[in-house]
KEMARMAR-887304 format. One record per residue (C-alpha): residue in three letters; x, y, z. Coordinates in Angstrom, 1 decimal, decimal comma, m for minus. Example, Ala and Ser with C-alpha at 12.3 -4.5 7.8 and 13.67 -1.06 7.14 Angstrom:
2
[atom ALA; [12,3; m4,5; 7,8]] [atom SER; [13,7; m1,1; 7,1]] 
//
This chain:
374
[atom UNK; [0,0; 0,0; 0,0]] [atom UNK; [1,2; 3,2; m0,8]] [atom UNK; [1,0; 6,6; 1,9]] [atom UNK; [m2,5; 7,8; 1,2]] [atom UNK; [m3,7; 11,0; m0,4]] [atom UNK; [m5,5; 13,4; 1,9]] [atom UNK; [m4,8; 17,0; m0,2]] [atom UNK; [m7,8; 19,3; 0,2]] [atom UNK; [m11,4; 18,5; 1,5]] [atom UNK; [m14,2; 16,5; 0,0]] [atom UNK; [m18,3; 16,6; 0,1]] [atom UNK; [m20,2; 14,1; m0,3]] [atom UNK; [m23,9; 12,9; m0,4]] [atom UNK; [m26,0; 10,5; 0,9]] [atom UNK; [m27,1; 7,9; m2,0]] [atom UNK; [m24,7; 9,4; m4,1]] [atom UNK; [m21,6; 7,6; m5,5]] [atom UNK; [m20,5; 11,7; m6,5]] [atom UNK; [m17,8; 12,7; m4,4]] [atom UNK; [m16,8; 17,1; m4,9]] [atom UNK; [m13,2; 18,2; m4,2]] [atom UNK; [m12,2; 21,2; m3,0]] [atom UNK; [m8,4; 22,0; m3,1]] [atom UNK; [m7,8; 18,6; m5,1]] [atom UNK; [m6,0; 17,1; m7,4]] [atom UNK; [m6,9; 13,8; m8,3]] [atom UNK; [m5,7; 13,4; m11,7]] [atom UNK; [m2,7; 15,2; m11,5]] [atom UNK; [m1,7; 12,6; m8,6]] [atom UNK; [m2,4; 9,8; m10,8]] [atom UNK; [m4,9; 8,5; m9,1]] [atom UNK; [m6,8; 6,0; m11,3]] [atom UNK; [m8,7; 3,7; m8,4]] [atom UNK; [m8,2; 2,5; m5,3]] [atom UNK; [m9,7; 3,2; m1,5]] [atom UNK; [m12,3; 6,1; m0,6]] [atom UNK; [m13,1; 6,9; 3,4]] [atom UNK; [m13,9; 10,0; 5,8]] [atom UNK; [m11,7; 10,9; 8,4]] [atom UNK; [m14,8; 10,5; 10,7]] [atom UNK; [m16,7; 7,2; 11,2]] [atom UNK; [m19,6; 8,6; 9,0]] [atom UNK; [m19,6; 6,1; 6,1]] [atom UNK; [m17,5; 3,2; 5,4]] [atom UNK; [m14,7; 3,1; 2,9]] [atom UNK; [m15,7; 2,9; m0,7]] [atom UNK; [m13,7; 1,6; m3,9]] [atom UNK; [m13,0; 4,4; m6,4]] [atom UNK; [m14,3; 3,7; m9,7]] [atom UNK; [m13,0; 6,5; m11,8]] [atom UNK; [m11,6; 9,8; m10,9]] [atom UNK; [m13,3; 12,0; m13,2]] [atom UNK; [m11,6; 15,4; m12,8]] [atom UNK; [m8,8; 17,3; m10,1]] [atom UNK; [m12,0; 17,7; m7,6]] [atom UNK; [m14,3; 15,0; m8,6]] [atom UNK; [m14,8; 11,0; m8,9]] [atom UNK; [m17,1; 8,3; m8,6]] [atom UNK; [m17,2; 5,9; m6,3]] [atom UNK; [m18,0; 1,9; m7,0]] [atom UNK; [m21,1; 1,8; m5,1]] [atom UNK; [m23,3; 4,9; m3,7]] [atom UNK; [m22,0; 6,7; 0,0]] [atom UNK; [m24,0; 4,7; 2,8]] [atom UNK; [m23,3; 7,6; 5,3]] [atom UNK; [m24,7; 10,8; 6,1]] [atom UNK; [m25,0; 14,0; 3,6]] [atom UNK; [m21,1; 15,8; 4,6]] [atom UNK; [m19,0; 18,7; 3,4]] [atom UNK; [m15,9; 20,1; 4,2]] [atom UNK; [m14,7; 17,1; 5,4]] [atom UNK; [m11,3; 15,7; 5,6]] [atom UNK; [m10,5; 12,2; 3,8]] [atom UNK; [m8,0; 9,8; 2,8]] [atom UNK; [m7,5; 7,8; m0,9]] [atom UNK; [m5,5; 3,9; m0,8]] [atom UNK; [m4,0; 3,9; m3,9]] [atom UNK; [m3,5; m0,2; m4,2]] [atom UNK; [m0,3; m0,2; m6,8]] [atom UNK; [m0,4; m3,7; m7,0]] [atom UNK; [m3,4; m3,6; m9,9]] [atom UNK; [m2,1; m3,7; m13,1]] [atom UNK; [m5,0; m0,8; m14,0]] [atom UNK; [m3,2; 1,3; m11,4]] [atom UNK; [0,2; 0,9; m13,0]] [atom UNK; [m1,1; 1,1; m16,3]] [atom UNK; [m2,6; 4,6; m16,1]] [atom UNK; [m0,1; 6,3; m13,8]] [atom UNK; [2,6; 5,4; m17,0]] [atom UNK; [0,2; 6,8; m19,8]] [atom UNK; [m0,8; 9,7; m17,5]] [atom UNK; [3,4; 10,7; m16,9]] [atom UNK; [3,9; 9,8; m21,0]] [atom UNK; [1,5; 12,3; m21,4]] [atom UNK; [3,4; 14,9; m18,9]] [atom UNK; [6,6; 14,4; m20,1]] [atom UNK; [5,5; 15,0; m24,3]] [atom UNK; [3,7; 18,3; m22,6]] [atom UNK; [6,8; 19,4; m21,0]] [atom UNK; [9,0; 18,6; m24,3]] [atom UNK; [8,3; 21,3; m26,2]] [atom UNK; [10,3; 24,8; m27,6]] [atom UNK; [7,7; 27,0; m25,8]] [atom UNK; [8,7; 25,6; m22,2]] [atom UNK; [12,0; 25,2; m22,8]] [atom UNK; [12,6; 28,9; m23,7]] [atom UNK; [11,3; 29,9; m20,4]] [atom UNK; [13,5; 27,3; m18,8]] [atom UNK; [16,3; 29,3; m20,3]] [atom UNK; [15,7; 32,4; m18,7]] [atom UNK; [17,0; 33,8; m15,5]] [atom UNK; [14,6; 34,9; m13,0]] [atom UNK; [15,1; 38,1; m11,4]] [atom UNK; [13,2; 41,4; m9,4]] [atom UNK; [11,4; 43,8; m11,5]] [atom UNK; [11,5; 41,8; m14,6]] [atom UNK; [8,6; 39,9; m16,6]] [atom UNK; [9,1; 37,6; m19,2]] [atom UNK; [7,6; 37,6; m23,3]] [atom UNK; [8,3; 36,0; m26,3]] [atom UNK; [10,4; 37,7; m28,9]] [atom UNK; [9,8; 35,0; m31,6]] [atom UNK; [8,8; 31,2; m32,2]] [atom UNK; [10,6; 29,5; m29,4]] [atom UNK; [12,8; 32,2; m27,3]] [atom UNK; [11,9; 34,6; m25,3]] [atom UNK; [13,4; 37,5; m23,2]] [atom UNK; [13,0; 39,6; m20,0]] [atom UNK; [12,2; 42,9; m19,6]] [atom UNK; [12,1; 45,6; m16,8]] [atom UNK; [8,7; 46,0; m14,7]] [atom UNK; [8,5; 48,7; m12,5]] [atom UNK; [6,1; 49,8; m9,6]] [atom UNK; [3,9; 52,1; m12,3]] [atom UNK; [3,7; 49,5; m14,7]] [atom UNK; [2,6; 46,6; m11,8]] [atom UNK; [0,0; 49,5; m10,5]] [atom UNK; [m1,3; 50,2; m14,4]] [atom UNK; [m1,6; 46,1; m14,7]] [atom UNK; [m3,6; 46,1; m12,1]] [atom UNK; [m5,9; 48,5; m13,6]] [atom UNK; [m9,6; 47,3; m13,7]] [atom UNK; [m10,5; 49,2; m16,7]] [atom UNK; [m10,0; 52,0; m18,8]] [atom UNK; [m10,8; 55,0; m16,3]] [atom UNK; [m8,9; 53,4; m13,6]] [atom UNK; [m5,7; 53,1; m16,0]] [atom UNK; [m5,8; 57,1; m16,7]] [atom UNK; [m6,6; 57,9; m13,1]] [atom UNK; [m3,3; 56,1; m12,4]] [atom UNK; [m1,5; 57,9; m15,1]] [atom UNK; [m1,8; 61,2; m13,9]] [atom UNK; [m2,0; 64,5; m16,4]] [atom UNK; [m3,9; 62,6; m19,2]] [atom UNK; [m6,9; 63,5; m20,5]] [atom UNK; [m9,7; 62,1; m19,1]] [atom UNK; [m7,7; 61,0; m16,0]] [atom UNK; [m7,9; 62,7; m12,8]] [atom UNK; [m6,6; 66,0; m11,9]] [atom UNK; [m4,0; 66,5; m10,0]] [atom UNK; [m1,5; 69,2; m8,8]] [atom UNK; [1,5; 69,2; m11,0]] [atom UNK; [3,9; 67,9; m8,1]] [atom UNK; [1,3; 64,8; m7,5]] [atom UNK; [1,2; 63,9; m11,1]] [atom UNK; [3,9; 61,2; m11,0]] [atom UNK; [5,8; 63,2; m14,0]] [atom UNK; [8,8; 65,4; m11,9]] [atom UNK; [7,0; 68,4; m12,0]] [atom UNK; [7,7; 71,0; m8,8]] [atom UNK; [4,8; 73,3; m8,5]] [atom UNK; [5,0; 77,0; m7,8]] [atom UNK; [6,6; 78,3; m11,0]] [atom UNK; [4,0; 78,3; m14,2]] [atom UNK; [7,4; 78,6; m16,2]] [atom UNK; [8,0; 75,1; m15,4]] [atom UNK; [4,8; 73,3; m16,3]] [atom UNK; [5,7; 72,0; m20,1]] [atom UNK; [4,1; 68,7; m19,9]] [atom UNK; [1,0; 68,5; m21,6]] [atom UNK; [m1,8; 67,6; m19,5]] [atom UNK; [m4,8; 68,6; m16,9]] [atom UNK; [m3,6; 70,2; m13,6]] [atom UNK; [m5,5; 71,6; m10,6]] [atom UNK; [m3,9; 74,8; m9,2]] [atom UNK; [m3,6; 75,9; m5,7]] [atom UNK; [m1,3; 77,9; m3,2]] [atom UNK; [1,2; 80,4; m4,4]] [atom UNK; [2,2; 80,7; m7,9]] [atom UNK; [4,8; 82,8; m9,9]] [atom UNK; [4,3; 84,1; m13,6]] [atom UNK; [0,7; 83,6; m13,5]] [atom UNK; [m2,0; 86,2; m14,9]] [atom UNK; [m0,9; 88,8; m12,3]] [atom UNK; [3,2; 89,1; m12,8]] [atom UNK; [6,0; 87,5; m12,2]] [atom UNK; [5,9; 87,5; m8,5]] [atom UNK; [4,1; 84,7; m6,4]] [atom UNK; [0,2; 85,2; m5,6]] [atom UNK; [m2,4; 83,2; m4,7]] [atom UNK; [m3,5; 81,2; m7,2]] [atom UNK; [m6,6; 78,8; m8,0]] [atom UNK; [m8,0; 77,2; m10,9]] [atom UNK; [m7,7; 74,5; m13,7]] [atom UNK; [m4,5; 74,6; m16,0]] [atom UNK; [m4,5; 72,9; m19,3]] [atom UNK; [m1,1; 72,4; m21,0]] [atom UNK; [m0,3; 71,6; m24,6]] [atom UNK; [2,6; 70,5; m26,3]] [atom UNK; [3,4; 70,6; m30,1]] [atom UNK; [7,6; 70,0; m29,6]] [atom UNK; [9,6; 70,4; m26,5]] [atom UNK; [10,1; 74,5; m27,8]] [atom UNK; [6,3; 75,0; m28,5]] [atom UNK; [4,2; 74,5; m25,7]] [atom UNK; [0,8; 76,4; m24,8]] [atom UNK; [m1,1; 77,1; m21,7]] [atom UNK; [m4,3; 77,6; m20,6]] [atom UNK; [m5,6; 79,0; m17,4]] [atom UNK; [m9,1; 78,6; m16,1]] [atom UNK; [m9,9; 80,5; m12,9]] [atom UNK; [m12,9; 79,4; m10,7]] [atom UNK; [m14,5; 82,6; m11,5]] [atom UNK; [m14,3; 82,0; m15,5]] [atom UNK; [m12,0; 83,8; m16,7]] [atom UNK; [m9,6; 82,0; m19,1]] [atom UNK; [m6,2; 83,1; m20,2]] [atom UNK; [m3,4; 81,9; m22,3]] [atom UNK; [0,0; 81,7; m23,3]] [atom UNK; [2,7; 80,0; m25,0]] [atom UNK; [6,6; 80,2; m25,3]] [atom UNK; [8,4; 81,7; m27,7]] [atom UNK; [12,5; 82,0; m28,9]] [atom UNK; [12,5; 78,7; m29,1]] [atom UNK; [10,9; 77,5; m26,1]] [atom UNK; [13,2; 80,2; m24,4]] [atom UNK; [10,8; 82,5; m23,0]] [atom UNK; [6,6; 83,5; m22,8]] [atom UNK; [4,5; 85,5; m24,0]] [atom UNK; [2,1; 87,9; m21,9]] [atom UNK; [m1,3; 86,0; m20,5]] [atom UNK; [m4,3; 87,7; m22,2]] [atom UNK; [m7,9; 87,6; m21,7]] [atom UNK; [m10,0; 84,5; m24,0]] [atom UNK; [m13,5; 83,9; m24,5]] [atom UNK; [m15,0; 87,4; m23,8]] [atom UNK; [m18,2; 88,2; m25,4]] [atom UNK; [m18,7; 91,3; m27,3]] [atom UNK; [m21,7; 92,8; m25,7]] [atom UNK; [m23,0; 92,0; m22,3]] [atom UNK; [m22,3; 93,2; m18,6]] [atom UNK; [m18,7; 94,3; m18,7]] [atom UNK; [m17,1; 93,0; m14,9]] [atom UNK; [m13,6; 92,8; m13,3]] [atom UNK; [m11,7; 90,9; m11,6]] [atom UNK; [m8,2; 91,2; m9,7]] [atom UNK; [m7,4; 94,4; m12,3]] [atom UNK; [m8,5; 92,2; m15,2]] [atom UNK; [m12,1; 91,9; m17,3]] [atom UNK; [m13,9; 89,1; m16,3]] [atom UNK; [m17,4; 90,0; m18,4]] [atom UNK; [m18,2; 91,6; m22,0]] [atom UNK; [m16,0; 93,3; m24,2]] [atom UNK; [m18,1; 97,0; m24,2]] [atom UNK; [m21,5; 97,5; m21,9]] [atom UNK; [m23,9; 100,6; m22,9]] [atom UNK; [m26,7; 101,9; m20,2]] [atom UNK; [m28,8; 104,3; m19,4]] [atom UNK; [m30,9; 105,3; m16,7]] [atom UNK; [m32,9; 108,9; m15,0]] [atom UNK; [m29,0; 110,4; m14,6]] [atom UNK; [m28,1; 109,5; m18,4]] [atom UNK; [m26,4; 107,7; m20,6]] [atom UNK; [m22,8; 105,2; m20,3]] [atom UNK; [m20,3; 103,2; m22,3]] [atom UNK; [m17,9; 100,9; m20,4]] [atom UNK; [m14,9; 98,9; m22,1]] [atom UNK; [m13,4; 95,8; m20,7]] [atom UNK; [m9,9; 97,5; m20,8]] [atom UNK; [m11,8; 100,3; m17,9]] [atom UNK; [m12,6; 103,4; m19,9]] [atom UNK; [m15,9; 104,7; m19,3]] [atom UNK; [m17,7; 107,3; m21,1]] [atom UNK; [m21,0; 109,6; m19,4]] [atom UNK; [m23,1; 112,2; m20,8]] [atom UNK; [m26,8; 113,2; m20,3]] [atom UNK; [m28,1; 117,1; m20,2]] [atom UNK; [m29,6; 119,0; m17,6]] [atom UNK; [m30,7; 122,7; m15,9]] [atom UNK; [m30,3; 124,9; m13,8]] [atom UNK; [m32,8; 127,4; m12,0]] [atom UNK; [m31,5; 131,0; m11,9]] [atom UNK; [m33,5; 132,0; m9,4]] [atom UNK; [m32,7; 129,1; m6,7]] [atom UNK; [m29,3; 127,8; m7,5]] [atom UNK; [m27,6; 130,4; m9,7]] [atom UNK; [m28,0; 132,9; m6,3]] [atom UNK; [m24,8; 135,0; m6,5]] [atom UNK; [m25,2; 138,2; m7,8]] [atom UNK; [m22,6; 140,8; m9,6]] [atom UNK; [m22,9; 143,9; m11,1]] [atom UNK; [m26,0; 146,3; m12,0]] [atom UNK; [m29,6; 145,0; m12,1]] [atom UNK; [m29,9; 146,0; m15,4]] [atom UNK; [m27,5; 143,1; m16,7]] [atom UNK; [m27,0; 140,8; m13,8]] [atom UNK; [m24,2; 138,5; m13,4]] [atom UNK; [m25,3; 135,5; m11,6]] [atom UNK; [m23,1; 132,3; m10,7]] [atom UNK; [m23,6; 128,6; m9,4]] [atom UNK; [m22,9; 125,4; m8,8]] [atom UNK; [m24,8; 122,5; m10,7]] [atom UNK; [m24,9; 119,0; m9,5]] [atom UNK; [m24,3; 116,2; m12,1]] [atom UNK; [m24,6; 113,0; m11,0]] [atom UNK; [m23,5; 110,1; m13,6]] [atom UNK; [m25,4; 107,1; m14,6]] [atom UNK; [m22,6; 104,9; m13,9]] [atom UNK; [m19,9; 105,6; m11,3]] [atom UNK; [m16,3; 106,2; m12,0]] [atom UNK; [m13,8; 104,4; m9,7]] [atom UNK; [m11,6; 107,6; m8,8]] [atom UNK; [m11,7; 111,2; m9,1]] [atom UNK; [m9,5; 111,3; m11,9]] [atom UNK; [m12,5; 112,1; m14,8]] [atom UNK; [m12,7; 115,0; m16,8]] [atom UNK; [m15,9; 116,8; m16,6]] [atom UNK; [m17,2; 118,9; m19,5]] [atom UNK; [m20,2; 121,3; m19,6]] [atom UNK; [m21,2; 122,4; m22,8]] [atom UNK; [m23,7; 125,9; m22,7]] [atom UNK; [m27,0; 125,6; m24,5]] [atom UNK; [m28,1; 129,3; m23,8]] [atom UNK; [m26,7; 132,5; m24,7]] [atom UNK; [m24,7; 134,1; m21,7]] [atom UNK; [m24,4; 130,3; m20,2]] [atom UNK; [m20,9; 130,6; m18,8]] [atom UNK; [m19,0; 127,5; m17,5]] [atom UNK; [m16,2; 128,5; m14,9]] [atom UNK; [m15,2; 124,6; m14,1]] [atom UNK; [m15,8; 121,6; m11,6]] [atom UNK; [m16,3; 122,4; m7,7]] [atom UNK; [m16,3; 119,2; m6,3]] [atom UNK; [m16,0; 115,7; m7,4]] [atom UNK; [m16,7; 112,1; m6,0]] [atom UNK; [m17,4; 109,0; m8,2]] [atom UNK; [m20,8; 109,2; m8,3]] [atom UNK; [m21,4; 112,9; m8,9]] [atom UNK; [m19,4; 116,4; m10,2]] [atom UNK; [m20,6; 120,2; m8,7]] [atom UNK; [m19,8; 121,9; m11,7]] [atom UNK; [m19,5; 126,2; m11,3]] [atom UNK; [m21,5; 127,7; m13,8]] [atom UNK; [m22,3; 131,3; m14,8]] [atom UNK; [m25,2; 133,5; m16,4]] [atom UNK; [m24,9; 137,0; m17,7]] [atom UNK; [m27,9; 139,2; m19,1]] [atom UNK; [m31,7; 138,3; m18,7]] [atom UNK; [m31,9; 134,6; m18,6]] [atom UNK; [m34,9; 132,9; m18,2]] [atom UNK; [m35,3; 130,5; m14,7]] [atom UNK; [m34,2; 127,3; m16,3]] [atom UNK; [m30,9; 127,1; m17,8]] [atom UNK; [m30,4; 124,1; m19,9]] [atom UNK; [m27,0; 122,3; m20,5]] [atom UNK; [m25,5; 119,2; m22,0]] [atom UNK; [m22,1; 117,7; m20,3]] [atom UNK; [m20,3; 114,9; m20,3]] [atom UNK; [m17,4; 112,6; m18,9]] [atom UNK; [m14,3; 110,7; m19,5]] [atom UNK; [m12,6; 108,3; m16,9]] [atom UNK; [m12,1; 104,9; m15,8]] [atom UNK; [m14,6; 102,3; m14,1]] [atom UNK; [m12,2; 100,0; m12,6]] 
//
C-alpha cells in the first residue's frame, strides 16, 4: 500500500456515488482507483471507480453515510493492480511529451530576477524585460478609467496638482509646467496672470505641447475667466497671459485688475447715458438745468445786466472708480458761462456755472465725462 492521499477536502452525499473536491488534485496525482473513506466514522470506505476530474470521482457503489461537506479524507491507492500501473505510466507519457516542447524550454532558459517579466520575442525564445512599480500598478488596472486615473495629467484622468502627477513636476513656477496635460492649481504661484511675482492662485491649467520649444497654456480660474499663453524664442521665454473667451456685448465685470465680463456695456438710466470697455474706460453724458433764481443765487454787477453764478450738480449714470474724470459742460443758452468743476466724488461732479444778461429760470446744459470704471 502506498502513503494515502489526503490533499484538500471533499463533500459528499448521501445515496450518491458523486464525491466534490475542493483543493484537489486527483488526476494530477495519478490517481486512477483505489480506497475512498472519511476521516470520521460517517460512512465506510468505498472503492473508487474512476476519478473524473482534479475535484471530482465516482465511487464503485453509492456513500452509505450521512450527507457531509468540508470534510477531511483519505484515498489507498493499491499499486499492486495492473490498471493502477497502467494509467499512472500513460498519465506521466502524457506529462513528459507536454513538458517537451520549444515553448517551455525557452522559459526554462531564462533567469529569474526582481522587476522583470518575461515575453516572447519570436517562435521559441523569449526574453525579459524591466517592470516597474507604475507598470505593476497600471496592470492592475480594472479598466480604462482606472488606468488614466493612475496615469496622472492625461486627459480624461484625474486631476492633480502638478507635483502629485507622477511626471517630476515642482509646482509653484507656471514657467515650469511644459508637460502636456490637466492640472489643478492651488497655493502660491509665480508668472501667473498677475506678474512674475508669487500670488495666490486657483483654478484648472491645461497644458499643450506641439515640440519640447512649443508649448501652450491655458488658465481657467474658478470665476471663469480664461487666459493663455505659449513660449516663444524657441521654447526660451513667454508670451504675456491675455484675456480669451469674452463676449462682445453684455455686462462688462472685473476681476483682480482684469475683465472678467463683455468686451463693451452701454446703459442708461434717470442720470443719463454710459459706455464701459473691458480695458476700464468709461464714457457719461446726459443734459440737464439749472434754476437761476434758486441755485444760480450769486449776484454781480447792475440789475440792469445781472451776473449770476452757481454750482450744478451732475450725478452720472454709472460711477467712476476715482476722481481722476474730466468733466465737460457744454452751454446751450446765450450768456451760459461755464467756470469749471467744484467738487468731485465717483458718483457725482458740482460743476460752477455762470449766467450773464436776462436769462430765463431754467438754464439748460449738455455735459459729459471721460474716466475709468475700474
Amino acid at each position: 500500500m502506498t502513503i494515502p492521499y489526503v490533499t484538500g477536502t471533499v463533500s459528499v452525499t448521501a445515496g450518491s456515488a458523486v464525491v466534490t473536491g475542493s483543493g484537489t488534485a486527483w488526476q494530477t496525482a495519478l490517481i486512477a482507483g483505489g480506497l475512498f473513506g472519511l476521516d470520521s466514522s460517517n460512512g465506510n470506505p468505498v472503492p473508487i471507480l474512476s476519478v473524473d476530474s482534479n475535484t471530482q470521482l465516482t465511487l464503485a457503489k453509492p456513500w452509505r453515510g450521512t450527507t457531509a461537506a468540508g470534510q477531511g479524507y483519505w484515498i489507498v491507492r493499491d499499486t499492486a493492480y495492473l490498471q493502477q500501473q497502467t494509467v499512472n505510466a500513460q498519465a506521466l507519457s502524457t506529462y513528459i511529451q507536454r513538458l517537451d516542447n520549444g515553448t517551455l524550454a525557452a522559459l526554462a532558459g531564462l533567469d529569474p530576477a526582481a522587476d522583470k517579466f518575461a515575453y516572447f520575442t519570436g517562435a521559441n525564445s523569449g526574453a525579459l524585460a524591466d517592470i516597474k512599480a507604475k507598470g505593476r500598478d497600471l496592470l492592475s488596472s480594472t479598466g480604462v478609467l482606472d488606468a488614466l486615473l493612475k496615469l496622472g495629467p492625461v486627459w480624461g484622468g484625474s486631476v492633480r496638482s502638478p507635483a502629485n502627477s507622477d511626471v517630476g513636476l515642482v509646482d509653484g513656477d507656471l514657467n515650469t509646467i511644459t508637460i502636456a496635460g490637466v492640472y489643478t492649481l492651488s497655493g502660491n504661484w509665480a508668472n501667473t496672470y498677475a506678474g512674475a511675482a508669487s500670488v495666490a492662485t486657483t483654478g484648472t491649467l491645461v497644458v499643450l505641447q506641439r515640440s519640447a520649444n512649443a508649448v501652450f497654456q491655458y488658465f481657467y480660474r474658478d470665476n471663469n475667466q480664461v487666459f493663455r499663453r505659449n513660449t516663444v524664442n524657441g521654447g526660451t521665454s513667454w508670451t504675456d497671459w491675455t484675456i480669451v473667451e469674452l463676449p462682445v456685448v453684455g455686462t462688462a465685470s472685473n476681476s483682480a485688475g482684469f475683465p472678467a465680463g463683455a468686451i463693451i456695456e452701454r446703459g442708461s438710466n434717470a442720470n443719463g447715458e454710459y459706455v464701459r470697455f473691458a480695458d476700464g474706460t468709461q464714457i457719461c453724458w446726459g443734459t440737464g438745468t439749472i434754476n437761476v433764481s434758486t441755485t444760480l443765487n450769486n449776484h454781480f454787477g447792475s440789475s440792469s445786466g445781472a451776473s449770476v453764478t452757481g454750482n450744478a450738480l451732475i450725478s452720472f449714470p454709472a460711477t467712476f472708480s476715482n476722481t481722476n474724470y474730466s468733466v465737460t459742460v457744454f452751454p446751450t443758452f446765450r450768456g451760459f458761462t461755464v467756470l469749471g468743476a467744484y467738487s468731485k466724488n465717483g458718483a457725482n461732479a458740482a460743476v460752477r456755472m455762470g449766467v450773464s444778461g436776462s436769462t430765463a429760470n431754467d438754464v439748460p446744459y449738455e455735459w459729459s465725462a471721460f474716466g475709468r470704471w475700474f
